[in-house]
C-alpha positions as a Markdown table, in Angstrom:
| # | Residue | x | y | z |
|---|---|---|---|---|
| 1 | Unk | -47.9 | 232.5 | 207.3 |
| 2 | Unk | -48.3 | 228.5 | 207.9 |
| 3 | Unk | -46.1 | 226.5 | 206.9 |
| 4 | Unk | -46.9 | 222.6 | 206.0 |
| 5 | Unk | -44.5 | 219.6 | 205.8 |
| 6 | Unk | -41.5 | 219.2 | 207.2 |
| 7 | Unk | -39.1 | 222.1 | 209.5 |
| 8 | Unk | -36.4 | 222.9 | 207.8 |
| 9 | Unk | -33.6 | 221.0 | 209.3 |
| 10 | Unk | -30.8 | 222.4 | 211.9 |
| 11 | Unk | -27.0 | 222.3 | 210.7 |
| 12 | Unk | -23.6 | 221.9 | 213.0 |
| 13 | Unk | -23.5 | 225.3 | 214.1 |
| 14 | Unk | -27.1 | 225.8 | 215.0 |
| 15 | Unk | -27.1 | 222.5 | 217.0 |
| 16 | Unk | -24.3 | 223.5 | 218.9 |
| 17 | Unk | -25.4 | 227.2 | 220.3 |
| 18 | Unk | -28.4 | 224.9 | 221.1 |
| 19 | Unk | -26.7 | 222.0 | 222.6 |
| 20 | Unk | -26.6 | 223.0 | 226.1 |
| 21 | Unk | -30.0 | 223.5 | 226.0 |
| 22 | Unk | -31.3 | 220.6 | 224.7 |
| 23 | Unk | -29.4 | 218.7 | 227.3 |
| 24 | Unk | -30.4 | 220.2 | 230.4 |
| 25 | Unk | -34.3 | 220.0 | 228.7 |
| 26 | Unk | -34.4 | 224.2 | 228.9 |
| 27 | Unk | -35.5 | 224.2 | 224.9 |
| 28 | Unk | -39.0 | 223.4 | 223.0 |
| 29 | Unk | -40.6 | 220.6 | 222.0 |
| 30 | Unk | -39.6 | 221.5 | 218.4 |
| 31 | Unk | -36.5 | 222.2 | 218.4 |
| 32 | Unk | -35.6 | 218.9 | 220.6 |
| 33 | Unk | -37.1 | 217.5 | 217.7 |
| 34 | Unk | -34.8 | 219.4 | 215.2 |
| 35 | Unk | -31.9 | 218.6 | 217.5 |
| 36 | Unk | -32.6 | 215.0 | 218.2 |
| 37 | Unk | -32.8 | 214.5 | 214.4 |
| 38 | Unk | -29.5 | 216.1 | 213.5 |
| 39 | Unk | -28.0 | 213.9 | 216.4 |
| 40 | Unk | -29.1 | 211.3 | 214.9 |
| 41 | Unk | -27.6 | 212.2 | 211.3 |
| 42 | Unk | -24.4 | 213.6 | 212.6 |
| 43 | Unk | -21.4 | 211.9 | 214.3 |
| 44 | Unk | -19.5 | 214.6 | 214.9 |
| 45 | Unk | -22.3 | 216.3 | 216.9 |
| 46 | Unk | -23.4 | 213.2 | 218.1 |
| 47 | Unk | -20.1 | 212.5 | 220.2 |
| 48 | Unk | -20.4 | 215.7 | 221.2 |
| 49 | Unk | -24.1 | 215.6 | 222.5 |
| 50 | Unk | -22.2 | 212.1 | 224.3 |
| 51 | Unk | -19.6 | 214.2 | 225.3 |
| 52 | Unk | -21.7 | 216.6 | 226.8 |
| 53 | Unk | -23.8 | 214.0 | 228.8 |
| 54 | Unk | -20.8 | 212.2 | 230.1 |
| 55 | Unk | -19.6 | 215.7 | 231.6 |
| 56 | Unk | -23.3 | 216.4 | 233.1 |
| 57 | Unk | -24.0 | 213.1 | 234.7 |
| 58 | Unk | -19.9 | 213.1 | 236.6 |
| 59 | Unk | -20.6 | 216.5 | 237.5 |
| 60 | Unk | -24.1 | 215.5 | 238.9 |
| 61 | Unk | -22.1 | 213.3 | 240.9 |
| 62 | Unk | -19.4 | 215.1 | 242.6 |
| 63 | Unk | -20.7 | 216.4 | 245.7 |
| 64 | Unk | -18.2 | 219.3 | 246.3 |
| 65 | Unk | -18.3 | 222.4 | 243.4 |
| 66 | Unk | -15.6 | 222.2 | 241.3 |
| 67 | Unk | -12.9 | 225.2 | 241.7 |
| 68 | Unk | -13.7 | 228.7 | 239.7 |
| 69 | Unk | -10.6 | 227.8 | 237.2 |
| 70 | Unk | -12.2 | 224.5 | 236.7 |
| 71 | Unk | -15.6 | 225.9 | 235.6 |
| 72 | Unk | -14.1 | 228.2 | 233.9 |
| 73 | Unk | -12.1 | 225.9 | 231.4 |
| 74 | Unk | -15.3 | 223.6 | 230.7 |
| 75 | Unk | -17.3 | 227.0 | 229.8 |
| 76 | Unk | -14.4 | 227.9 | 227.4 |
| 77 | Unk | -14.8 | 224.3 | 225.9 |
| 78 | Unk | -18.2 | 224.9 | 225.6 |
| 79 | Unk | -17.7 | 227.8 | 223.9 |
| 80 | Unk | -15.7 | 226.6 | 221.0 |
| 81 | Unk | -17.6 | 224.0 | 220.4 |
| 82 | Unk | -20.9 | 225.7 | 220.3 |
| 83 | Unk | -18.6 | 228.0 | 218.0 |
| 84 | Unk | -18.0 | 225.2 | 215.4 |
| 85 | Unk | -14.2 | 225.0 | 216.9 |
| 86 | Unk | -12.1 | 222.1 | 217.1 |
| 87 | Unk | -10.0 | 222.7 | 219.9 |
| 88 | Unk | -9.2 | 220.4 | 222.1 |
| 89 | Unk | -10.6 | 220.3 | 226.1 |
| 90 | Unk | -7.8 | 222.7 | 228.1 |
């Protein structure tokens, strides 16, 4: 089935299981579209799209890996936010 017009549009929850994706440019054309779009809509998922990139571009500079523990906190942040939680970073 084609469908014309417009894509139907992502919500909060959506955008954040496809976050990570978007921002290390792993996703399609389409959806960066989608997400872009709610980004541009939506504070809250806005600062944490910002969030995101801040985290990404330090970590892009720091020459030696970060300790397992440390790793493994920012994947557990990443987790509840993709999740829709609002806990704060550990």
């Amino acid at each position: 089935m084609i469908r014309f017009g417009r894509r139907r549009r992502l919500n909060c929850r959506e955008v954040g299981r496809l976050l990570q994706s978007y921002l290390d440019n792993e996703d399609s054309s389409g959806t960066r579209e989608q997400i872009r779009a709610h980004l541009d809509d939506c504070r809250r998922c806005g600062l944490e799209a910002e969030t995101y990139r801040r985290i990404l571009e330090s970590l892009a500079g720091h020459s030696d890996p970060l300790p397992e523990a440390s790793l493994d906190r920012l994947r557990s942040f990443g987790r509840a936010l993709a999740a829709g939680g609002d806990q704060a970073a550990p």
